[in-house]
N, C-alpha and C positions, 0 to 999 in steps of 0.2 A: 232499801232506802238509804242515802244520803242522812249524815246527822253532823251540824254542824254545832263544835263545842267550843267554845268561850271561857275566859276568867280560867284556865287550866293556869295550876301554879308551875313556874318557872322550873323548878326540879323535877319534877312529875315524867318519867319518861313513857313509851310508847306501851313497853307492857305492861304498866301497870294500868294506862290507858284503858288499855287490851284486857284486864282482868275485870275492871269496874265495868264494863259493857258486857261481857263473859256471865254474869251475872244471871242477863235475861236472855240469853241465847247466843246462837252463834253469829260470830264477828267473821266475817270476807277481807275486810284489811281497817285499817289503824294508821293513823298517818298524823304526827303533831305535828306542823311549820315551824320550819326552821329559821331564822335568820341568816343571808346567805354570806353576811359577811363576820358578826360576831360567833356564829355556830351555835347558839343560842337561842331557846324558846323562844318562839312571837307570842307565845298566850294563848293558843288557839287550835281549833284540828280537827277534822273525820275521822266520822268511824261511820262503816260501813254496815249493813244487819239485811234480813227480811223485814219485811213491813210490819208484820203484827209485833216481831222480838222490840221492833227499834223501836215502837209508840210506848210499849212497854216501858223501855229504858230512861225516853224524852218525858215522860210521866214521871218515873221515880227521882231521875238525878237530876232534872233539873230544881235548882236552889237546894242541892247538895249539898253542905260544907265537904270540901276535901283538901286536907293539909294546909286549912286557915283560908281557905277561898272558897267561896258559893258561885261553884259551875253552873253556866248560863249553858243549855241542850235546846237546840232543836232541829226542824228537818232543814237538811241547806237549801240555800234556791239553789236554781240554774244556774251554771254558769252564763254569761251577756255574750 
């Protein structure tokens, strides 16, 4: 499953992404957006799982606090 994460604090880098997911199972890839011209966090990112690990995950962390921000989790849509 797709899991699209929100409200991610600006510092926040990919492994540590990677660890808070790590939690409830295994993670396939991890991926913040980047800003393509300040290099710089957009706020926002996937993280990829199995279905049952990631329902788990979109359960627990969403409305998280993490490093003063309440991470918004859930399944991403389709891409259009």
């Amino acid at each position: 499953m797709n899991i699209y994460v929100s409200n991610i604090p600006f510092k926040m880098r990919e492994d540590e992404l990677n660890a808070l997911f790590a939690e409830f199972g295994e993670v396939s890839s991890c991926k913040i957006i980047m800003d393509k011209v300040t290099h710089r966090s957009r706020g926002f990112g996937f993280v990829e799982m199995p279905d049952g690990d990631a329902q788990s995950a979109i359960d627990s962390l969403n409305g998280r606090e993490v490093m003063g921000l309440a991470l918004r989790v859930s399944e991403a849509r389709a891409k259009a």
